[in-house]
C-alpha positions, 0 to 999 in steps of 0.5 A: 491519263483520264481528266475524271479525277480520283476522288481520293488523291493528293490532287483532289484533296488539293482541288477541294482545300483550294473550293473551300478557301475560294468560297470563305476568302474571295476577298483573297488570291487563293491558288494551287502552290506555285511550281517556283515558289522563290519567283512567286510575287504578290500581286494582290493589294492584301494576301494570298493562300497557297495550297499544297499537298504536302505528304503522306503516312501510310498505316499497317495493312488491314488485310491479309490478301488485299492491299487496304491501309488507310493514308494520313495525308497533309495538306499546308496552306501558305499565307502570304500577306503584306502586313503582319497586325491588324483585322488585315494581317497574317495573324487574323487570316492564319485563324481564320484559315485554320477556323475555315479549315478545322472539321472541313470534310472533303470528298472521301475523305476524314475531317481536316484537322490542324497539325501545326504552324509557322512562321516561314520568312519576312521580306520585301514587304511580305509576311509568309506563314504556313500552317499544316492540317491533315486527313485520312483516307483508305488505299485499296490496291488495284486489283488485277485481272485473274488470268490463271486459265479455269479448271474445266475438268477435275479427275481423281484416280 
């Protein structure tokens, strides 16, 4: 596969939840979701946000020779933070997120809006909550090369 990537993919609707987080929260661990998300420890002294892509609906087609159908797409942001109140804890960054998040257009894509959120475990020191948004983009399918030999020659008798 090429290293250019797709602008209208999970991955770069990831990549641009995750520039956009960096920017307004350099004060925290911003970072794709971890590929093993029961080993993951913080080691940041205040929080850290997890970013995944988190699915996909596909809408009827909007077409009738090609494949062009728009995709609602999710994303969810897991905050993860040491302490639970207070201008350091989840509850203030879970509104900060959602206000950094809210309206935010990434490339080829609609604005994110927010779906929803929870709460998703206490322990060891650790809050975890994760709050859900979601965008829309267009799928068009791939077109293929038209192999059919070309008429050359027409007769009518």
């Amino acid at each position: 596969m090429s290293d250019t990537l797709i602008p209208n993919t999970s991955e770069a609707l990831e990549e641009a939840v995750i520039a956009r987080l960096k920017a307004r929260f350099p004060d925290l661990e911003v970072e794709a979701f971890p590929d093993d998300p029961d080993e993951y420890r913080l080691n940041h002294p205040l929080g850290a946000l997890l970013v995944r892509y988190h699915g996909s609906k596909f809408g009827p087609l909007l077409d009738t020779d090609l494949v062009v159908q728009d995709r609602v797409m999710a994303v969810e942001v897991t905050l993860v933070f040491r302490s639970l109140n207070g201008k350091e804890g989840i509850y203030a960054y879970l509104e900060a997120v959602r206000l950094a998040l809210a309206g935010f257009k990434p490339p080829a894509f609609a604005k994110l809006k927010p779906i929803g959120e929870e709460f998703l475990s206490q322990g060891g020191g650790e809050w975890r909550y994760a709050i859900d948004f979601a965008t829309t983009t267009t799928v068009i399918e791939e077109g293929e090369p038209d192999l059919d030999p070309l008429s050359t020659r027409i007769s009518f008798k």
